[in-house]
C-alpha positions as CSV (number, residue, x, y, z in Angstrom):
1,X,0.0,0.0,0.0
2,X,1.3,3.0,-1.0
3,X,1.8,5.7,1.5
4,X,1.5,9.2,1.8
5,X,5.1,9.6,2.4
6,X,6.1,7.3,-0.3
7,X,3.9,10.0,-3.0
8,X,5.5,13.0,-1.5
9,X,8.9,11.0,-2.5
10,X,7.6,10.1,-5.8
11,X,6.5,14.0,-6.5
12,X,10.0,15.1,-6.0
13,X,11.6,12.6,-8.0
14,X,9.7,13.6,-11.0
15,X,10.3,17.1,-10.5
16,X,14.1,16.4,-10.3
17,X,13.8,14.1,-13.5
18,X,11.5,17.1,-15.5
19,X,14.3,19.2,-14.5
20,X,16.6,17.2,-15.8
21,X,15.0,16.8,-18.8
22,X,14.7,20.7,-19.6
23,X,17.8,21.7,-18.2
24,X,20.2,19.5,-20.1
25,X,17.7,18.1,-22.8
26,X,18.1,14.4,-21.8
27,X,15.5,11.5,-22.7
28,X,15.4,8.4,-22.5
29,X,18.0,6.4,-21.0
30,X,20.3,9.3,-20.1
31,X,17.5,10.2,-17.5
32,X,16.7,6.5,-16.6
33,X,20.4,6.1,-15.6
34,X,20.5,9.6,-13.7
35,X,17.4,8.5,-11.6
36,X,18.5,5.1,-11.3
37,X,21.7,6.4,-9.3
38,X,19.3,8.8,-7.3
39,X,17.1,6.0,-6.3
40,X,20.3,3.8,-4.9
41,X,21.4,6.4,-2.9
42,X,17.6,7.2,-1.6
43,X,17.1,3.5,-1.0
44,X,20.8,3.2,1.3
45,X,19.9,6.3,3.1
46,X,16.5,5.5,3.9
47,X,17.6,2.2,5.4
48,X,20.1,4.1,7.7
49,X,17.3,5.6,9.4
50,X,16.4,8.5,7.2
51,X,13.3,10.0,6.4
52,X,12.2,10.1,2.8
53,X,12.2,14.1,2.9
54,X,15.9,14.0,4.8
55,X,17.2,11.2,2.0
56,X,16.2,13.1,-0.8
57,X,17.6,16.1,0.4
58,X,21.2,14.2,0.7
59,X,21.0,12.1,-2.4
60,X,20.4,15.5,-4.6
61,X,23.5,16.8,-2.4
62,X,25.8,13.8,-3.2
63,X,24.7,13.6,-6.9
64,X,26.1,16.9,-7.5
65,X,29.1,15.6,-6.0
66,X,29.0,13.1,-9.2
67,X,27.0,15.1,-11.4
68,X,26.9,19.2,-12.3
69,X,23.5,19.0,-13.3
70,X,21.8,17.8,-9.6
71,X,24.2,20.5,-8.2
72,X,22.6,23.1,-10.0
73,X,19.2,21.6,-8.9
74,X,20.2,21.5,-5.9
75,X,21.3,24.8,-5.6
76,X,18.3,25.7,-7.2
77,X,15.7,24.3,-4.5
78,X,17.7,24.7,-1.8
79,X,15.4,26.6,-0.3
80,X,12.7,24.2,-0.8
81,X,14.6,21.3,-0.1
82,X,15.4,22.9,3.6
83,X,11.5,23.7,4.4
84,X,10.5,20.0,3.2
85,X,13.2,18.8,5.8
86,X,12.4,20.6,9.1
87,X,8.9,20.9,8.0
88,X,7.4,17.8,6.4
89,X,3.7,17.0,6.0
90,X,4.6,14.4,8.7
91,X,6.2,16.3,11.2
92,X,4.3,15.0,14.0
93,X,5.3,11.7,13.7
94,X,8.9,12.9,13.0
95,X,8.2,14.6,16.5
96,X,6.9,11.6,17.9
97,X,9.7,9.3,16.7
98,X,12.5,12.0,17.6
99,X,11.2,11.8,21.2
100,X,10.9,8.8,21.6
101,X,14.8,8.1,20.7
102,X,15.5,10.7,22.5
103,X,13.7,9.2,25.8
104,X,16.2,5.8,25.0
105,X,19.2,7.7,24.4
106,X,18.8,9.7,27.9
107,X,17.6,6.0,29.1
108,X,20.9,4.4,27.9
109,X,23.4,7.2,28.9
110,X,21.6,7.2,32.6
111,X,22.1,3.1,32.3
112,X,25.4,3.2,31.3
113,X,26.5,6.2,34.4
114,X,24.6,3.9,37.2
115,X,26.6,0.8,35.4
116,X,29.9,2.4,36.7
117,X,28.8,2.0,40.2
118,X,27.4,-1.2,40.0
119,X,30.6,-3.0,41.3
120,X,30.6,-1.3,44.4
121,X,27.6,-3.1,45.6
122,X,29.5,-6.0,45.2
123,X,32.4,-4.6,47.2
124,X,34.5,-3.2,44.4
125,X,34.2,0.7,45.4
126,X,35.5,3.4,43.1
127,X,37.3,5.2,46.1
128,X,38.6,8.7,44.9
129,X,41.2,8.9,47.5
130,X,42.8,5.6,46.1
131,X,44.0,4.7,42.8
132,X,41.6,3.7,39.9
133,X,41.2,0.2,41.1
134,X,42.0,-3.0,38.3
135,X,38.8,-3.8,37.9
136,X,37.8,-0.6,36.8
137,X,40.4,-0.2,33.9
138,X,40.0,-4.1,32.5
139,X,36.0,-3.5,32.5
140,X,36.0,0.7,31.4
141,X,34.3,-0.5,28.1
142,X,31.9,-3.5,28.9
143,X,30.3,-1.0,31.3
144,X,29.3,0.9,28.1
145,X,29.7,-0.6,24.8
146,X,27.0,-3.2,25.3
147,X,24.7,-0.3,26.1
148,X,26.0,1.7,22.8
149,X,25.3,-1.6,20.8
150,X,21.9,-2.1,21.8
151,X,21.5,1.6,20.6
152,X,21.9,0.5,17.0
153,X,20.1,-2.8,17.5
154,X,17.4,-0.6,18.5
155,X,17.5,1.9,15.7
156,X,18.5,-0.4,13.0
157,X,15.9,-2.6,13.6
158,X,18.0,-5.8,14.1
159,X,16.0,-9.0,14.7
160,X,16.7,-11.1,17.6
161,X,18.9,-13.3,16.3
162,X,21.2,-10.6,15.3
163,X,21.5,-9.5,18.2
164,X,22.3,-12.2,19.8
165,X,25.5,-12.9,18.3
166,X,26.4,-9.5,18.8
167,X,26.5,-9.9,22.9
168,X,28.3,-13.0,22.2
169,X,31.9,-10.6,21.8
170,X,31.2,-8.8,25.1
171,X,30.0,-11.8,27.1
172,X,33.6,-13.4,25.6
173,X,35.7,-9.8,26.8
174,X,33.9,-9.9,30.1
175,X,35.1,-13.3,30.7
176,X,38.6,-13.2,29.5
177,X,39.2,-9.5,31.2
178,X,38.1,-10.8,34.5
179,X,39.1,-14.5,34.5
180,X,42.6,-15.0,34.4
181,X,44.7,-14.5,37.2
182,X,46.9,-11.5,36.5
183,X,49.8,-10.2,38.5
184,X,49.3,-6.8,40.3
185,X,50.1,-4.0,38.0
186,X,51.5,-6.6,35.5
187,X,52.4,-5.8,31.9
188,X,49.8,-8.2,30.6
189,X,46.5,-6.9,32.9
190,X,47.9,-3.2,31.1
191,X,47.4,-4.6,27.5
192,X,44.1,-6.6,28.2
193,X,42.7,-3.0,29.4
194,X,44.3,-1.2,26.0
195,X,43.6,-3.7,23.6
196,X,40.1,-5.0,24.7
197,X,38.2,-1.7,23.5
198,X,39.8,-2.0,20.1
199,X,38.6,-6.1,19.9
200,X,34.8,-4.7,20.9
201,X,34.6,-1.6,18.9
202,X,33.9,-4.0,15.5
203,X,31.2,-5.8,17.7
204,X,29.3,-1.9,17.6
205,X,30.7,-1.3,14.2
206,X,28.9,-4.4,12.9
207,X,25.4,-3.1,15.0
208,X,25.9,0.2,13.2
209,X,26.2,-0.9,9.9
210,X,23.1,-2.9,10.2
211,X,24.8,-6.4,10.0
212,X,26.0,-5.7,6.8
213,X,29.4,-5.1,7.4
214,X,30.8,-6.3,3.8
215,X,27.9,-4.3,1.5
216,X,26.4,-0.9,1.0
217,X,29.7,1.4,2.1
218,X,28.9,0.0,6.0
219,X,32.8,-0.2,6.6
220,X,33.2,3.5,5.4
221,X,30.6,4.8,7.2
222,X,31.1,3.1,9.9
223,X,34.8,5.2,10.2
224,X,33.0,8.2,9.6
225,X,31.2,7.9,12.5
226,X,34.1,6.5,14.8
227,X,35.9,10.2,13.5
228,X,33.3,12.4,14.0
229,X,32.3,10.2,17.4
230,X,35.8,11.0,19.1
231,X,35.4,14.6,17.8
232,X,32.1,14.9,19.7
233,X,33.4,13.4,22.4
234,X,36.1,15.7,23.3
235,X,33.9,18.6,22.9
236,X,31.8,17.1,25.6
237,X,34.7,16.5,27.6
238,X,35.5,20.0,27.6
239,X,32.2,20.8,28.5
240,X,32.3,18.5,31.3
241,X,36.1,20.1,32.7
242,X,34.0,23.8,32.7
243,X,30.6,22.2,34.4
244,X,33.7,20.3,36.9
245,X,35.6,23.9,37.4
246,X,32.2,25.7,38.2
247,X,31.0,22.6,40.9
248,X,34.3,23.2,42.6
249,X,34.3,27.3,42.3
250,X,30.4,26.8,43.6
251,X,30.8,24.6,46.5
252,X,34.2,25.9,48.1
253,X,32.2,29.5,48.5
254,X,30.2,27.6,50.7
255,X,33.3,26.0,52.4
256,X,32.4,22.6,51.0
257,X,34.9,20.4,49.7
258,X,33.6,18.3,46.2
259,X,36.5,16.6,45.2
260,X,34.7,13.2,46.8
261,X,31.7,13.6,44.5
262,X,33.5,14.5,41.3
263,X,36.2,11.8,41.4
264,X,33.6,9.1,42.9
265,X,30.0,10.4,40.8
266,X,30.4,13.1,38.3
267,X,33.5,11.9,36.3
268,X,33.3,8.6,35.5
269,X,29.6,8.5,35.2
270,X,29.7,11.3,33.4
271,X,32.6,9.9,30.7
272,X,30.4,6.6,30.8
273,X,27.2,8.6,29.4
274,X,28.7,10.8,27.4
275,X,29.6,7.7,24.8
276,X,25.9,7.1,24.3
277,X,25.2,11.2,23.7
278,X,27.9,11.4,21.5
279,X,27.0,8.1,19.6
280,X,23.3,9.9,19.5
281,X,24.3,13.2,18.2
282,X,26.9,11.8,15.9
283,X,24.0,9.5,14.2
284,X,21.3,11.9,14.0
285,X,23.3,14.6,12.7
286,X,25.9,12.7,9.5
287,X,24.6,12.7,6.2
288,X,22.0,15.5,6.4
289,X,25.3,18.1,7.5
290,X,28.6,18.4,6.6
291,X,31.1,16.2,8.9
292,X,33.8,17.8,11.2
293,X,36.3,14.8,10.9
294,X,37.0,15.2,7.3
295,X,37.4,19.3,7.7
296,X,39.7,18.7,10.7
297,X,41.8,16.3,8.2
298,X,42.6,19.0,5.7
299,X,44.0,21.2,8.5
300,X,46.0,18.5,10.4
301,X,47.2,16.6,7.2
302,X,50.3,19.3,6.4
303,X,51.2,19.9,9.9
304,X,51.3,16.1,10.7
305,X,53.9,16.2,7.9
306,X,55.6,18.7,9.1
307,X,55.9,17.1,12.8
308,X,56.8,13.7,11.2
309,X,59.4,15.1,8.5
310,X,61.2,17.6,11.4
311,X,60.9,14.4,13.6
312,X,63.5,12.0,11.2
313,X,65.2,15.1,10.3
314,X,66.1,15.6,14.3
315,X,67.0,12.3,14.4
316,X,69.4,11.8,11.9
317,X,71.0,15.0,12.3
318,X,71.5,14.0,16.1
319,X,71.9,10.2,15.9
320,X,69.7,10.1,18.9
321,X,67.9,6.7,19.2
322,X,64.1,6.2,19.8
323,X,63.5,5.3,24.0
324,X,61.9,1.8,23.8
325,X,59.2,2.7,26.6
326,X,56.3,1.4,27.1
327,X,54.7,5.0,27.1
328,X,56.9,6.0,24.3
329,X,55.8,2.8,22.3
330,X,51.9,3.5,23.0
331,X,52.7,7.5,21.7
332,X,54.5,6.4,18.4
333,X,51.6,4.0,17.9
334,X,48.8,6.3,18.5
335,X,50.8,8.6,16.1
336,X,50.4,6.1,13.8
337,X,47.4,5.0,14.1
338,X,46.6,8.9,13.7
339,X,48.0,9.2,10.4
340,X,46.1,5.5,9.1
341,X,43.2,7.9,10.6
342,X,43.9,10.8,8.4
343,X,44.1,9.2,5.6
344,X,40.5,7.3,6.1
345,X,39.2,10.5,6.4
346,X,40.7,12.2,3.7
347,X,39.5,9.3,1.4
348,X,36.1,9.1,3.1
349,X,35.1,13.1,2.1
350,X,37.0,12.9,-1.6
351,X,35.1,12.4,-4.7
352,X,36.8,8.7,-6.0
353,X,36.6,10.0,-9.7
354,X,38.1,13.4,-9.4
355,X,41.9,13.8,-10.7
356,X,44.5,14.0,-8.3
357,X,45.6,17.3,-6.6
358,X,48.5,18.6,-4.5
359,X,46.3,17.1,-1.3
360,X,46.9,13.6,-2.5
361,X,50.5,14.3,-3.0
362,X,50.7,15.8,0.5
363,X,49.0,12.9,1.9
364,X,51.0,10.2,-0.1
365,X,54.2,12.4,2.0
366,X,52.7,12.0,5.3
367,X,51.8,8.3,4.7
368,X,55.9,8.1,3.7
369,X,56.8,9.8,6.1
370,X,55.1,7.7,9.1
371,X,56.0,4.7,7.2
372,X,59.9,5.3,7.6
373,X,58.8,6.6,11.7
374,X,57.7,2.9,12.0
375,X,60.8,1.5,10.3
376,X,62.9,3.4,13.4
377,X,60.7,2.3,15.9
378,X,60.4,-1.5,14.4
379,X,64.5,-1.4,14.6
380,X,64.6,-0.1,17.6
381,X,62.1,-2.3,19.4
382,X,63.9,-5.3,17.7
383,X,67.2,-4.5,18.8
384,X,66.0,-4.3,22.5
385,X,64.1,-7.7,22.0
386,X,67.7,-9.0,20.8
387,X,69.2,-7.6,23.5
388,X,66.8,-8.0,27.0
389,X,64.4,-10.9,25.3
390,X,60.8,-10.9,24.8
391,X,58.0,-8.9,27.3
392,X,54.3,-8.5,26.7
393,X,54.7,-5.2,26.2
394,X,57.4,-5.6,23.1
395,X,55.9,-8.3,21.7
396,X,52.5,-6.3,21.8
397,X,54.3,-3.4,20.1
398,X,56.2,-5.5,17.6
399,X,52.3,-7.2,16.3
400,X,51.1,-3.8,16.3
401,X,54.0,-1.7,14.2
402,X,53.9,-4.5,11.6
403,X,50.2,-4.4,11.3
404,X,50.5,-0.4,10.5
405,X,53.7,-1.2,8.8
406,X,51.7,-3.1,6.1
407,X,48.7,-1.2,6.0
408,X,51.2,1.9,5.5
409,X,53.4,0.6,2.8
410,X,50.4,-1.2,0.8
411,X,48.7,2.4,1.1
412,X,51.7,4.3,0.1
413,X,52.1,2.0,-2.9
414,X,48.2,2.8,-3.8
415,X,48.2,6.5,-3.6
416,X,51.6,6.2,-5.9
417,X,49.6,4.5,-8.5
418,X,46.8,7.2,-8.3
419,X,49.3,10.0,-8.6
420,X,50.7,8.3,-11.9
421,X,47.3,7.1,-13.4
422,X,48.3,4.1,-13.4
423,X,45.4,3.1,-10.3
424,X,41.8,4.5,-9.1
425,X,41.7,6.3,-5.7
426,X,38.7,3.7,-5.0
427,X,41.5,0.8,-4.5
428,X,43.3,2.9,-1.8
429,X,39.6,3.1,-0.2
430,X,38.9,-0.6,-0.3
431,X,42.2,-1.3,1.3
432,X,41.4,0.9,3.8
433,X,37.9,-0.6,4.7
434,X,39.1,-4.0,4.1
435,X,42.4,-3.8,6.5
436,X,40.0,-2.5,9.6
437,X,39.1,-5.8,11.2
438,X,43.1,-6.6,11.3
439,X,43.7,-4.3,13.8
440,X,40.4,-6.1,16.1
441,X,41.9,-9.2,15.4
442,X,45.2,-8.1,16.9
443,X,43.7,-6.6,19.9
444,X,41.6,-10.3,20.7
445,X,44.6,-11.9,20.2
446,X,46.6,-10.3,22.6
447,X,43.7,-10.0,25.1
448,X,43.1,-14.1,25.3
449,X,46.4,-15.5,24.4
450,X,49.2,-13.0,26.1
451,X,48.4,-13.3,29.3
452,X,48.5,-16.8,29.9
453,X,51.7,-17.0,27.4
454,X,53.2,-14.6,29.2
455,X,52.2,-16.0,32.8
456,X,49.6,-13.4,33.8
457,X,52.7,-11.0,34.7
């Protein structure tokens, strides 16, 4: 039966297609293949949770990414386009629905803040005058990403069955963080707390993408959303360090110490919901405005070249050595990773058919650049495993600098290719996507099998 939401939709399709027609002259299969591309991106956006109004309103916007005729349309009915979205003949159920995520959102964040404090009635307290107790940093994610995955069950619409498998990865990470016998403070109880976010963050990304991990650009998306998530959720974060300054500033005019309930209440329940709002405003907000993640790339792109190039410039001007630390390994990865992330970004906001430009060449630098930065720091970390012998930590950062090293190298020989025509900038995006679940992979692996290789210490 068709609806009245489905005519609306049909109405400005045929307007976009007459326009077509008199603008450019087109018949026949010209148009058919133009509104054919139109109606695939309607269709995927619509099944991410858009409304008809909000998906045609994108689709025109990301044809005239591919085509200078729905630009000009666009541009055209912008104006019209705009009122149909925050004013649509069904605006009270849009109301309706809208509330009704927000009152599970709200209902989620509030779950995942009182999760924080569940262990204490089980005699695990969260005592501010101590330090953050074990327990705490193995579990920091299972006390919110099962909560965030739900989330997307919820809005995607996933079936039972689907869901089900989906708590199977947590259920496994709560078992595996809290079941072996680790040493106090040990290296391997450490990397069990770092690695077992990375293993459980494909668990949501697989929720997010509806299940359909391997079609439809789910990957892709799925790292636009992990960008803009992090972006969202330091702005939050620095939300919550004012709202922290003025509870302290508040109470000690009073003569009233806070410190107990801030380190004990307001902090960690407050970073524990802030991953569901963040999630929230991250989902309702991508595709119908422009993300922040791919902006922020174009800015940090050249001076992460810079810092990288001065960096191996330093070095062999002085002959100075990397410091193989565990704290100086975890920075050189994370600058790493940081660079992998830049270059996601940059190829998740770039049109895959246009030419190649003097951002591609910077980018194909950077990714050089950070490639030779984990040359050094693979050297160096195997010339202090020659040396001392093998440690969690080392054999952790050993796995981890050869997963970037290939994902590096096999991008930098991709982006080559693009700059010479001799390859499409769509291989160098499949790569990307497809070389994702390695890095989860890694992270399991070294959550269930390091400890006990490494006797729990």
């Amino acid at each position: 039966m068709t609806t009245f939401a489905d005519q609306a939709l049909e109405e400005q399709i045929a307007q976009w297609r007459a326009y077509v027609r008199r603008r450019q002259g087109l018949h026949g299969p010209d148009v058919e293949e133009l509104e054919g591309h139109l109606r695939d991106q309607l269709a995927a956006l619509t099944e991410a949770g858009l409304t008809g109004d909000e998906a045609f309103l994108v689709a025109v916007k990301r044809m005239g990414n591919l085509d200078a005729l729905s630009r000009e349309f666009a541009s055209e009915h912008s104006e019209r386009l705009w009122k149909q979205l925050v004013m649509a003949p069904d605006a009270d159920d849009q109301a309706n629905t809208s509330y009704s995520e927000m009152l599970v959102v709200l209902g989620l964040a509030v779950a995942a803040a009182l999760a924080v404090k569940v262990p204490a009635l089980f005699g695990i307290p969260l005592n501010p005058d101590d330090d953050l107790p074990r327990f705490y940093v193995r579990n920091a994610c299972l006390f919110v990403f099962p909560l965030l995955t739900f989330y997307f069950v919820w809005k995607r619409g996933l079936n039972f069955v689907s869901a089900l498998w989906l708590a199977l990865p947590f259920a496994a990470g709560a078992v595996f963080a809290n079941i072996y016998p680790f040493h106090t403070r040990g290296d391997t109880e450490f990397l069990t707390a770092l690695h077992l976010p990375i293993a459980l963050w494909l668990a949501v990304g697989f929720a997010y993408a509806r299940g359909r991990w391997f079609a439809d650009g789910g990957r892709m998306n799925f790292v636009r959303f992990s960008g803009e998530w992090v972006i969202y959720y330091v702005l939050i974060a620095l939300g919550g360090g004012v709202l922290t300054s003025f509870t302290f500033m508040m109470f000690r005019a009073i003569g009233m110490n806070p410190a107990w309930f801030v380190a004990a209440w307001l902090l960690p329940c407050g970073a524990a919901g802030a991953v569901i709002i963040g999630s929230w405003l991250v989902d309702a907000k991508q595709s119908v405005i422009e993300n922040m993640a791919p902006v922020l790339t174009r800015l940090f792109t050249p001076l992460f070249t810079v810092l990288l190039l001065a960096f191996l410039a330093t070095m062999a001007w002085t002959g100075s050595p990397i410091n193989v630390k565990r704290e100086v390994l975890i920075g050189f990865d994370l600058l790493l990773v940081l660079v992998v992330g830049l270059v996601l970004y940059a190829a998740s906001a770039r049109d895959p058919q246009a030419p190649p430009d003097f951002f591609d060449g910077l980018q194909l630098l950077l990714v050089v650049s950070a490639l030779v930065v984990d040359g050094v720091a693979l050297a160096a970390i195997a010339a202090r495993i020659s040396e001392f012998g093998f440690t969690p930590n080392r054999v952790a950062a050993l796995g981890e600098n050869l997963i970037l090293l290939i994902n590096l190298a096999w991008s930098a020989w991709l982006y080559a290719c693009f700059l010479r025509h001799r390859g499409s900038f769509a291989a160098l995006e499949r790569w990307q996507i497809a070389y994702l679940p390695v890095y989860s992979i890694w992270a399991a692996l070294v959550v269930i099998a390091f400890p006990p290789i490494f006797g729990y210490r």
